[in-house]
C-alpha positions in Angstrom: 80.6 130.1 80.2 80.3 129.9 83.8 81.8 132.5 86.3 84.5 131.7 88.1 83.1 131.8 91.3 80.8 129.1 90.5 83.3 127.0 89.1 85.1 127.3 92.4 81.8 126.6 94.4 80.5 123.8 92.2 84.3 122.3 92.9 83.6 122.4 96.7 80.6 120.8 95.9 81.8 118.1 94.4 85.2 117.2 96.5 82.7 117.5 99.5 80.5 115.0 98.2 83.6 112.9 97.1 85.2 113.3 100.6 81.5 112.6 102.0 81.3 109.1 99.8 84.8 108.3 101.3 84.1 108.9 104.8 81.1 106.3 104.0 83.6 103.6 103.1 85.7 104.0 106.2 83.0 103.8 108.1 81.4 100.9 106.5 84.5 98.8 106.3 85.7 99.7 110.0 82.4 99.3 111.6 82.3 94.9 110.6 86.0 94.8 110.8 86.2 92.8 114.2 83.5 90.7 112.7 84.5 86.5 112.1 88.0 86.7 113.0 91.9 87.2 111.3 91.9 86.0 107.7 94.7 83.2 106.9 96.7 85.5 104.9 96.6 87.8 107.8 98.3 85.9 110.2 100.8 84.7 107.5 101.9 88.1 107.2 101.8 89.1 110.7 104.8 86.0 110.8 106.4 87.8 107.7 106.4 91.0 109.1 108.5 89.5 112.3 111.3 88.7 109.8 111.7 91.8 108.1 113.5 91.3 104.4 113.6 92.8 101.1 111.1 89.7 99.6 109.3 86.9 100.8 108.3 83.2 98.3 105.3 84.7 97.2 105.3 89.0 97.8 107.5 92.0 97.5 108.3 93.6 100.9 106.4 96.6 101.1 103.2 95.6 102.4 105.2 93.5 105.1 106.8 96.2 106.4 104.1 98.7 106.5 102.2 96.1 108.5 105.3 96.1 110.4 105.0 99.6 111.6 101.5 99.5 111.4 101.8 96.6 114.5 104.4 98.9 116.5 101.8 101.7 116.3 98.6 100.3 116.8 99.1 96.7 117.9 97.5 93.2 117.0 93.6 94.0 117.1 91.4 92.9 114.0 90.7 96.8 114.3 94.4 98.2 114.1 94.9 95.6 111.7 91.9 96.6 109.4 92.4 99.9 110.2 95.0 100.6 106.8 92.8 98.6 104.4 89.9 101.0 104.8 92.0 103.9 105.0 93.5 102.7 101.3 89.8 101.7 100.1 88.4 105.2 101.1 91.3 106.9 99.4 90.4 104.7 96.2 87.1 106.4 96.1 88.1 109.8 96.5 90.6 109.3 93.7 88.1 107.6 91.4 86.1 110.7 91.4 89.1 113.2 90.6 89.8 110.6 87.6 86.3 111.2 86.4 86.5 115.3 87.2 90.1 115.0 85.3 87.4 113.4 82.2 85.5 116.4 82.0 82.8 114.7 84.5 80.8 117.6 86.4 79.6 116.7 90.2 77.0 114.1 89.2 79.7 112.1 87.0 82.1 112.6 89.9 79.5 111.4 92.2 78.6 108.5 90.2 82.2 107.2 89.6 82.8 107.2 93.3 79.8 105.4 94.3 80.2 102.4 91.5 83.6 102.1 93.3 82.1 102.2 96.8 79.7 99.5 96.1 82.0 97.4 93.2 81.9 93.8 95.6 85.6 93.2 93.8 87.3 96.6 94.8 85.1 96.5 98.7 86.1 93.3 99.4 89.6 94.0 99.2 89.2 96.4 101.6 87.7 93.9 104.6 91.1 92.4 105.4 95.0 93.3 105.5 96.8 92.6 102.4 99.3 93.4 99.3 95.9 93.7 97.4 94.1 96.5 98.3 97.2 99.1 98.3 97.9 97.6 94.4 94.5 98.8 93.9 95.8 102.4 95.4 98.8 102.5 93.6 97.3 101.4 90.3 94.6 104.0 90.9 97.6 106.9 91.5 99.3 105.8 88.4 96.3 106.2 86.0 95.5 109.7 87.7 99.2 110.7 87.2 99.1 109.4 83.6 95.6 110.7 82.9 97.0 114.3 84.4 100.6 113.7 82.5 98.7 113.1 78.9 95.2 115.4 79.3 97.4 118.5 80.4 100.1 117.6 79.2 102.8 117.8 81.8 105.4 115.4 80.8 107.4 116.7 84.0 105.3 114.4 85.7 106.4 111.3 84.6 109.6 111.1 87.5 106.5 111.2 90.1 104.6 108.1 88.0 107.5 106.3 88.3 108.2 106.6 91.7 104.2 105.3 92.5 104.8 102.4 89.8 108.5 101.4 91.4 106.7 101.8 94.9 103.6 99.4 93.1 106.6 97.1 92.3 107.3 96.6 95.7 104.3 96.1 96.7 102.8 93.8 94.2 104.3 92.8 90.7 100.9 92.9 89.0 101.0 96.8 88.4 103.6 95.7 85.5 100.3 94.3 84.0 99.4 98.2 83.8 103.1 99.5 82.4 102.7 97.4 79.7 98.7 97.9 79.2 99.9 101.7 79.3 103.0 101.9 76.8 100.8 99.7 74.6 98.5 102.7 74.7 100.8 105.1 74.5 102.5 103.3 71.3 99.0 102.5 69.4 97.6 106.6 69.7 98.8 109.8 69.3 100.2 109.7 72.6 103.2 107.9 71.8 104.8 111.5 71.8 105.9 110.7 75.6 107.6 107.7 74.9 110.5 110.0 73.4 110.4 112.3 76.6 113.1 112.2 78.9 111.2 112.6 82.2 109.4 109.1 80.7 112.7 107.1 80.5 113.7 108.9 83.9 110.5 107.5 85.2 111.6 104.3 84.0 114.8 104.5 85.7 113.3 105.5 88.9 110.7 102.7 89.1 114.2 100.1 88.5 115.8 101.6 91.2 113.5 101.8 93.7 112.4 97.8 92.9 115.9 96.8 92.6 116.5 95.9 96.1 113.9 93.2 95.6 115.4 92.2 92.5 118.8 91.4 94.1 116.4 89.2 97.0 115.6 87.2 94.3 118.8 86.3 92.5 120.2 86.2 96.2 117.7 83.6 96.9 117.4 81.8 93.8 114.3 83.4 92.6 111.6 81.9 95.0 108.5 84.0 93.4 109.2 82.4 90.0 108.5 79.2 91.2 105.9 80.2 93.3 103.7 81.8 90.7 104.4 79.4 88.0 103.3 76.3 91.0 100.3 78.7 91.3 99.0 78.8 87.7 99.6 75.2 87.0 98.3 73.3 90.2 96.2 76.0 92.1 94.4 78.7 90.1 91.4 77.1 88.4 91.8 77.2 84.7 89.2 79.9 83.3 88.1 80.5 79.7 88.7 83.8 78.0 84.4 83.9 78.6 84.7 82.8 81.7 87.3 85.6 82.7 84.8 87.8 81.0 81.9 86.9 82.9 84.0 86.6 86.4 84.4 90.3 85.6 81.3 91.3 85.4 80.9 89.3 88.9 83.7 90.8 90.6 83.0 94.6 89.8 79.5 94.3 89.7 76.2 93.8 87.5 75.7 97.2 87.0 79.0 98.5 87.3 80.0 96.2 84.4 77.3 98.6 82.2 79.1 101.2 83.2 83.0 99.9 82.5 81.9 98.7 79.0 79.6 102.1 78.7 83.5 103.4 79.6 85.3 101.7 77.1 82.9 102.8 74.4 83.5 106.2 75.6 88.0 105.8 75.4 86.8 104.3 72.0 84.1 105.9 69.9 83.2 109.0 71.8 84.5 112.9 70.2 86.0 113.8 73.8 87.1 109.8 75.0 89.2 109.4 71.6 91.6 111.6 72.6 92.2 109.6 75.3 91.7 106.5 73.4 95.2 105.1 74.9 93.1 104.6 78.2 91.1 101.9 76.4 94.2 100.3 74.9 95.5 99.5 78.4 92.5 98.1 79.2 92.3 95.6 76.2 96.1 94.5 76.4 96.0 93.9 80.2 92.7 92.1 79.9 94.5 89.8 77.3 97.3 89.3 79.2 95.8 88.3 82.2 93.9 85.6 80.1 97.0 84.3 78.7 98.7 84.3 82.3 95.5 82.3 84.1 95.1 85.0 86.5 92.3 85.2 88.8 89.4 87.3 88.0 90.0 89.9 91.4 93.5 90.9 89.1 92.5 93.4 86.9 90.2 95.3 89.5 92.2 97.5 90.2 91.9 98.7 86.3 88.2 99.7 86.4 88.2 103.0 88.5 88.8 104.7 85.2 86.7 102.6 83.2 83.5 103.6 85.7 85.2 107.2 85.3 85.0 107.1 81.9 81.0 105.7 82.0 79.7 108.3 84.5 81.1 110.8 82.0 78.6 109.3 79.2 76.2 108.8 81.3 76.3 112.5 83.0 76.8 113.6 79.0 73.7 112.1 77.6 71.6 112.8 80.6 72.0 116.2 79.9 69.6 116.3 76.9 66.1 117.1 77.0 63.7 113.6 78.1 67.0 112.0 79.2 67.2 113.1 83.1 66.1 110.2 84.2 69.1 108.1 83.7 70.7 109.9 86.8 68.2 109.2 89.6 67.8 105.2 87.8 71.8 104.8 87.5 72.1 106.0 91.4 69.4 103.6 92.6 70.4 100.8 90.6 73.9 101.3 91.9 72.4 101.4 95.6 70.3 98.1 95.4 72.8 96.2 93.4 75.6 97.6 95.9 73.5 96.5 99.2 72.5 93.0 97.3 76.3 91.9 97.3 77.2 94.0 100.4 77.0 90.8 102.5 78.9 89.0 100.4 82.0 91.1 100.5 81.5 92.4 103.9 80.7 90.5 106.9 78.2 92.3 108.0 76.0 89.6 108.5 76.0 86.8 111.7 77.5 83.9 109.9 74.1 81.9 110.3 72.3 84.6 109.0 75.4 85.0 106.0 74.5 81.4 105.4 71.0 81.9 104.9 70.9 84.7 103.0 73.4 83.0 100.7 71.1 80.0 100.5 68.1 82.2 99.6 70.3 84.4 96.9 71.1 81.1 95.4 74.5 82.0 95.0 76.2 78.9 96.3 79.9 79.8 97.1 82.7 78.7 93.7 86.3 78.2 93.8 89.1 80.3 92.7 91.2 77.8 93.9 92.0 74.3 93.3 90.0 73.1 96.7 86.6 72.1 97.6 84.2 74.7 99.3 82.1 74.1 102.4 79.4 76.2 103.9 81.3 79.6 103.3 83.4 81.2 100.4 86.8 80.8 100.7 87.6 84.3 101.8 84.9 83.9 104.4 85.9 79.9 105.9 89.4 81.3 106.0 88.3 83.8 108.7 87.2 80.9 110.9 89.0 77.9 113.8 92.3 79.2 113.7 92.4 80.2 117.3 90.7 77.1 118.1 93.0 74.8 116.2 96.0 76.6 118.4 94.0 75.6 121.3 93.7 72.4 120.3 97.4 72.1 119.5 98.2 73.1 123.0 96.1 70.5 124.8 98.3 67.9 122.9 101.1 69.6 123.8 100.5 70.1 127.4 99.4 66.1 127.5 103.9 66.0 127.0 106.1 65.5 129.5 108.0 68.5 130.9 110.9 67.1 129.2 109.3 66.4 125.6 107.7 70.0 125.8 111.2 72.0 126.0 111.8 69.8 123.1 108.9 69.6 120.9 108.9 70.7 117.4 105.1 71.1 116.0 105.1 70.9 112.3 102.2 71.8 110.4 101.0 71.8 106.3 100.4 75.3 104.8 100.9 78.7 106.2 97.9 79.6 107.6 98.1 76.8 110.5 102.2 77.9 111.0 100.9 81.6 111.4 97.7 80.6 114.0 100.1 78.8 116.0 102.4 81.4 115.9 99.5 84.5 116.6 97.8 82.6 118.8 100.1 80.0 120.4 102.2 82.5 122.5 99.1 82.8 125.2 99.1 79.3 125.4 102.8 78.6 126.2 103.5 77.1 122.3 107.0 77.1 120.6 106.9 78.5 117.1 105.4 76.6 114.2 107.8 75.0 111.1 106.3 74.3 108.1 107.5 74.0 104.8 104.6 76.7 102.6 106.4 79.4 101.1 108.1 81.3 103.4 107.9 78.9 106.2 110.2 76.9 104.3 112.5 79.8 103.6 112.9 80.5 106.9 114.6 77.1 107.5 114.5 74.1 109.5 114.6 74.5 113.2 117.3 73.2 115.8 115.3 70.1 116.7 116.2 66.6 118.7 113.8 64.5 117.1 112.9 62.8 119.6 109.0 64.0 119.8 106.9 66.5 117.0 103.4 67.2 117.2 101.9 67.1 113.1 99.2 67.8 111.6 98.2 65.2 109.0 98.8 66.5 105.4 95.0 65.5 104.6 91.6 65.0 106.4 92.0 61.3 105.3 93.0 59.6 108.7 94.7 56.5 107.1 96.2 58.5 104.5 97.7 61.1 106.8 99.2 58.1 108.8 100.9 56.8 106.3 102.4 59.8 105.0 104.0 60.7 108.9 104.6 57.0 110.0 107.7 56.1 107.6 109.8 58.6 109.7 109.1 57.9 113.2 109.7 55.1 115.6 106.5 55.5 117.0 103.4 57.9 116.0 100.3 58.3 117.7 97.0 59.8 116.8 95.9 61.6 119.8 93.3 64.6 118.4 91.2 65.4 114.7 90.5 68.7 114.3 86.9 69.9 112.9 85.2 73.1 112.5 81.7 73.5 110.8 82.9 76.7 108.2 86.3 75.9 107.6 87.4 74.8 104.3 87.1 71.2 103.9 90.5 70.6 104.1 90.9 71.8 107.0 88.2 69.9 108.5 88.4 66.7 110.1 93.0 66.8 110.0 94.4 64.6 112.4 96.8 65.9 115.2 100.0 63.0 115.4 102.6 62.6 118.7 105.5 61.6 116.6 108.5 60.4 118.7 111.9 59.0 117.6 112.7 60.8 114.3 114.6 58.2 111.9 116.3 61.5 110.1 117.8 64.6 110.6 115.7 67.5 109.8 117.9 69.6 107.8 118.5 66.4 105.6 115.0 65.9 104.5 113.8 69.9 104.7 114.6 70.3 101.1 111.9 67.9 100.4 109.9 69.5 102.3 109.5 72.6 100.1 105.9 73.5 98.7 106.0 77.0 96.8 102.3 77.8 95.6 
């Protein structure tokens, strides 16, 4: 048995390398975070976050409002803007090594848990850009520690605390209900279903209710919007994916040889003498995987899962290395971590020039694929999504200062999906532009605006020039095709859309905004 001393040194030891490894992170996701541009999402909730509520069409409010006072403190930059993300994905790594040192994992398996996170493409590229997802990864990554803690030294006392992170989760992101359910499933099917008749575990319960109940009473306020937003996602947006398919996108998203590690994990919760007794762990994993099958989620979903999973591997891993002829695996598991990691770094992170993203792409031969129900151009999604919007708003401006003084105080400028309302509205204020309407997701919430209809400026609802006339013509005396806006690594969609003068509405606004409405 070791001295306590050395127990308390070997502890320093660790934590510093673990607070090393997260320092790493920050600096790696702050360094590229001006790199490209703002991300569509990013300016949509930069517009959310200037009407302040308790729920939006497709989010809780929580990550709204801390961009909120994130923007009061720090301002607009990519870099303030970035600057949470990176925080949250550094935490995640610091954490994912106390889960494995909560396993029994000494400073190698701590080590190694920490750096499979670092390096998973799934959980770094949530990091790159502001968004609900990368804090659901922090609060999911709280709740297993708290639950890991609350069962492995058994403190039921701590459930209050678990259910304040999980009702804060709520808020954030509905998804860490996936990982309630994967966890009382867990609880029910081992020896731990001992807390399920604890107090403090139904006080928990009550806690997370309360604390997510303001959002609830949003949504029967507002006719529960995120219903029909999620359910318009699964059936005409999310690609369909087979339960393979989900399998293999897993193995994509978290990494090649991370994925040895997660499934090295699960056989640990599973099979091993010391993982067994934790066996609930890998229950949660199975029922969530399952349900996210059934639900048609997208692959980047259950990331937030695998922290314990890789915990869970680097403990077998650090276990049988310990044997005689077997000290090998360490110095082979770090390095292929480290040249898998900086393989798919580029990927994740721009930390490329986009021409030389392009071509490294080519020669990889990893040809971007869609999540999403939309053809792909040069760049990934989450890359093309990062490009034209300030020139778009620039664009958008030219027509607008081509108007009359007169047809400028009254212009509306109507455009087709959220990302094009919130460019205009980011970027449109230097260039003397009214606010955007639009009828995508909140948009539409927000309303109609007071408008004369006597001129609009709209974008066409497709890159099809005929097409797009036809859809706008029917409502307007008079509508004129004055500008087509094209960028070489946008999405396709975005590419090529025509820019109308529309004068002489034939209808009110408010009359025909309820057909306006596109949830999804």
């Amino acid at each position: 048995m070791e001295e306590k001393g050395s127990k308390i040194r070997s502890g320093i030891s660790a934590t510093a390398l673990l607070v090393g490894l997260a320092a790493l992170r920050l600096v790696l996701t702050l360094a590229f975070s001006g790199r490209y541009g703002y991300f569509r999402d990013e300016l949509y909730y930069i517009a959310c976050s200037d009407h302040l509520a308790f729920g939006y069409v497709d989010q809780p409010p929580l990550s709204i409002g801390l961009l909120a006072i994130n923007r009061a403190l720090f301002g607009d930059s990519l870099f303030a803007l970035r600057l949470l993300p990176a925080i949250a994905g550094a935490v995640i790594v610091f954490l994912s090594g106390l889960i494995a040192r909560k396993l029994g994992a000494g400073k190698f398996g701590q080590a190694l848990t920490a750096l499979a996170v670092f390096i998973s493409p799934g959980l770094l590229s949530q990091s790159r850009y502001y968004s609900m997802n990368i804090l659901d990864i922090l609060f999911w990554t709280v709740a297993v520690y708290l639950a890991l803690v609350i069962v492995k030294d058994d403190r039921p006392g701590l459930w209050p605390l678990f259910g304040v992170v999980v009702g804060l989760g709520l808020m954030n992101k509905y998804s860490i209900g996936f990982l309630v359910v994967g966890l009382v499933a867990g609880l029910l099917l081992t020896s731990s279903r001992k807390h399920l008749a604890k107090a403090s575990f139904w006080i928990a319960a009550a806690l997370a209710a309360l604390i997510f109940l303001p959002h609830v009473l949003w949504e029967v306020r507002t006719g529960f919007p995120s219903l029909e937003f999620m359910r318009n996602a699964s059936l005409y947006k999310n690609m369909p994916v087979s339960p393979l398919g989900f399998f293999l996108a897993q193995v994509m998203e978290v990494g090649f040889v991370q994925a040895l590690l997660w499934l090295a994990g699960l056989g640990y919760f599973f099979f091993h003498q010391e993982g067994k007794k934790l066996r609930l762990f890998g229950w949660m994993f199975v029922v969530v995987f399952l349900i996210m099958i059934a639900t048609r989620a997208k692959a980047y979903y259950l990331a937030p899962i695998y922290p314990i999973l890789l915990a869970g591997g680097a403990v077998l891993i650090e276990t049988l290395s310990v044997r005689a002829g077997r000290r090998w695996l360490r110095p082979v598991a770090v390095v292929l971590l480290v040249a898998g990691g900086a393989l798919v770094v580029p990927f994740v992170i721009p930390v490329l020039p986009v021409e030389s993203y392009i071509t490294y792409q080519n020669f990889m031969g990893l040809t971007p694929a869609p999540e999403e129900r939309h053809e792909i151009g040069v760049l990934p999604q989450h890359y093309a999504d990062m490009f034209g919007w300030e020139e778009m708003t620039a664009m958008v401006a030219k027509v607008y200062q081509s108007l009359s003084p007169e047809e400028r105080a009254g212009c509306l400028i109507y455009v087709r999906n959220y990302g094009e309302a919130g460019a205009i509205d980011f970027f449109g204020e230097k260039y003397g532009l009214p606010k955007a309407s639009c009828g995508h997701n909140n948009y539409w919430l927000w309303g109609p605006p007071d408008w004369d209809g006597k001129v609009a400026i709209i974008f066409g609802d497709s890159n099809d020039l005929e097409e797009s006339t036809k859809d706008v013509a029917p409502g307007f005396v008079t509508v004129e095709h004055v500008a087509t806006f094209t960028h070489k690594y946008v999405m396709p969609y975005e590419n090529g859309r025509p820019i109308f003068v529309c004068r002489g509405a034939k209808g009110n606004i408010k009359d025909i905004w309820p057909r306006e409405k596109g949830f999804g």
